[in-house]
ROLUMKOL-427708 format. One record per residue: x, y, z of N, C-alpha, C in turn. Coordinates in steps of 0.1 Angstrom, whole numbers, plus 5000, padded with zeros to 4 digits. Each point is the difference from the previous one (the first is absolute). Last residue first. Example, Ala and Ser with C-alpha at 12.3 -4.5 7.8 and 13.67 -1.06 7.14 Angstrom:
% residues 2
512849785071500950115000499250115008/500349434999499150125000500950125000/
***
This chain:
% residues 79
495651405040501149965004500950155006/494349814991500850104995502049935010/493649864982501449975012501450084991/494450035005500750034996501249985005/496049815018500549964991500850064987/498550195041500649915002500249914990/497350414996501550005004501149925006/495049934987500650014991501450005000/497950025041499749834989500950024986/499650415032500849915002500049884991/498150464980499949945012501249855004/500350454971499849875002499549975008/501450494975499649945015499449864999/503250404978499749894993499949925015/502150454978499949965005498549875003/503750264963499150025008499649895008/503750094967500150174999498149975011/503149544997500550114995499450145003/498249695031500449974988500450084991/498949905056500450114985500449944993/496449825038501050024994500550104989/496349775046500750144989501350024994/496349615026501950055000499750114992/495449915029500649934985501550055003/497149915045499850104990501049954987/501049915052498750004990499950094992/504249995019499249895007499149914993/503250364974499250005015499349864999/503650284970499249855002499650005014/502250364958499449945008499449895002/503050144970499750105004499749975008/502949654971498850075009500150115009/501649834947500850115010498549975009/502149784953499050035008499950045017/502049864940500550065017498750015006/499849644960499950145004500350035009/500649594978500950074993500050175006/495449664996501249985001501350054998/495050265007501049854992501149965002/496050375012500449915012500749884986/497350394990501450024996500649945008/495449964993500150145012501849984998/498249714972498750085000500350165010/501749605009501249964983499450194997/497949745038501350065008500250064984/496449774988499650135015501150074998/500949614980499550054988499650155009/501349625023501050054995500050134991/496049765021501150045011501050084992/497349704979499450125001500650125010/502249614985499950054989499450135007/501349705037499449994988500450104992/503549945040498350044999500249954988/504350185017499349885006498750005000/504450294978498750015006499049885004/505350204994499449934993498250025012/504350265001500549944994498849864993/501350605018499149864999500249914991/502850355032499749974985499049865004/500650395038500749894992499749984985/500950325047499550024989500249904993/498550215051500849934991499950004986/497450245040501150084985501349904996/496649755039499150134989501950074996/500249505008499650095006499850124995/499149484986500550125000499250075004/498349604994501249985010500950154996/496349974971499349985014501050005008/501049884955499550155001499850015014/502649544996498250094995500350125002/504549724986499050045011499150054994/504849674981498550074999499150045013/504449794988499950095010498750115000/501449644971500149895016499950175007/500450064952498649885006500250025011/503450124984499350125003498449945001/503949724989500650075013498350075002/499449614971501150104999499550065015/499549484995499250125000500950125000/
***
């Protein structure tokens, strides 16, 4: 298994103004096609703003910001 598989994490296990690249998305077509839809693909930096408790992640993506809720943001996994 290459190196950068084995160090895959959820969107979810980061802390707010980290910044990672997204490396693959874990879900159906209809899942993929959502994230593909709001500029969530593979290959993309992605920066959390915020993460409280309860309530969706807020992230920056290039030039805006971009509120998830968790389900989704756990099947986004980044290195």
């Amino acid at each position: 298994m290459p190196k950068i598989m084995e160090n895959l994490i959820p969107l979810t296990s980061l802390k707010p103004n980290t910044e990672r690249t997204v490396i693959e998305i874990r879900g159906g077509y209809g899942i993929r096609k959502k994230l593909a839809d709001l500029g969530l693909v593979p290959g993309t930096k992605v920066r959390v703003v915020n993460k409280n408790i309860l309530g969706p992640i807020i992230l920056a993506i290039r030039n805006y910001r971009l509120a998830i809720g968790r389900g989704m943001a756990n099947k986004i996994m980044v290195n």
